[in-house]
C-alpha positions in Angstrom: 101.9 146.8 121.9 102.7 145.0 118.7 106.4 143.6 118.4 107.7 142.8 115.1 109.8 139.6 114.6 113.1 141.9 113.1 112.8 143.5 116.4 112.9 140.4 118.3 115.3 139.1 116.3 117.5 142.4 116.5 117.4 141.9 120.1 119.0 138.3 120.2 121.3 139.7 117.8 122.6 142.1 120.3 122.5 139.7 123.3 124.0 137.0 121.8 127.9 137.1 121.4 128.5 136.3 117.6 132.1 134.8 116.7 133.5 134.2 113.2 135.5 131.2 112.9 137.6 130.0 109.6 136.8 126.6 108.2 139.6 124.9 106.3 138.1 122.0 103.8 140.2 119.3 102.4 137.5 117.0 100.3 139.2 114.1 98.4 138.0 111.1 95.7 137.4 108.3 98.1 140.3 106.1 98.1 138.8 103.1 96.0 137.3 105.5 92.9 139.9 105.7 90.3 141.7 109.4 90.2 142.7 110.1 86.6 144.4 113.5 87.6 146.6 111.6 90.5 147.5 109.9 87.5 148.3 112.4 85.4 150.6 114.2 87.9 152.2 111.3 89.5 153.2 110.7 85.6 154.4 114.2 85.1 156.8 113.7 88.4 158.0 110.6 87.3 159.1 112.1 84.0 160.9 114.9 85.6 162.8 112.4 87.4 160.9 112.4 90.4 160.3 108.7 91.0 160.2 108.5 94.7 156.3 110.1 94.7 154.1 107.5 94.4 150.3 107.3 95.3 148.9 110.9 94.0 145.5 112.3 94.6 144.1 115.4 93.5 141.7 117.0 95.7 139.5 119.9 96.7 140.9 122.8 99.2 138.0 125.3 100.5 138.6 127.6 103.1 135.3 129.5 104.5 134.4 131.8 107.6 131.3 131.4 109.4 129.5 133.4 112.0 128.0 131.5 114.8 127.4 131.7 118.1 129.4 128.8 119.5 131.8 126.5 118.0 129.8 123.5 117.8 127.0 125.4 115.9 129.6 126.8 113.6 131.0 123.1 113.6 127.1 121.6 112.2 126.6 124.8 109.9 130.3 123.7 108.2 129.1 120.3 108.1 125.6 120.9 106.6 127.4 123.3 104.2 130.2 119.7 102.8 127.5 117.1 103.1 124.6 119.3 101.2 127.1 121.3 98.8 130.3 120.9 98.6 131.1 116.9 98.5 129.6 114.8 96.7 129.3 112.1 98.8 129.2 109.0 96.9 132.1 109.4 95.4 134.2 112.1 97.9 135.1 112.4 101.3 135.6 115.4 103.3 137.4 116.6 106.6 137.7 119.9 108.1 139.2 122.0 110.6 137.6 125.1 112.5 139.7 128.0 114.7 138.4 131.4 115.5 138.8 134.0 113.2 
């Protein structure tokens, strides 16, 4: 009897509980590369009288679901998906937080 791999891999499919989890993103300039868009808006809020905000960084929000069979896989997969894709990583850093969907 022959068995084909999609019917192997149709079987771990079913025996293996799959769980979705949401990743939330946040990938920023690193802190010593110059931010001309912080700039911009800090300016903006200082001309509408807003002088109290200093220090502003613009930044990247992504927010993603992933299917995985446990957490720390879906953990790697997020983290694989920043450091290949996402961030560039000579200029950006990233940080991310993962829940169940």
């Amino acid at each position: 009897m022959t068995v084909s791999r999609r019917s192997i891999q149709s079987f771990y499919q079913s025996t293996i509980p799959i769980m979705k989890y949401i990743a939330e993103i946040d990938i920023m300039t690193r802190a010593e590369i110059l931010d001309p868009q912080g700039k911009a808006v800090k300016l903006g809020l200082h001309n509408l009288q807003m002088d109290t905000i200093d220090n502003v960084r613009i930044g990247k929000h992504v927010k993603l679901e992933v299917e995985a069979d446990s957490e720390s896989s879906a953990r790697d997969t997020v983290d694989a998906a920043c450091r290949q894709l996402l961030a560039n990583l000579i200029m950006e850093d990233y940080t991310f937080e993962l829940r169940t969907a």
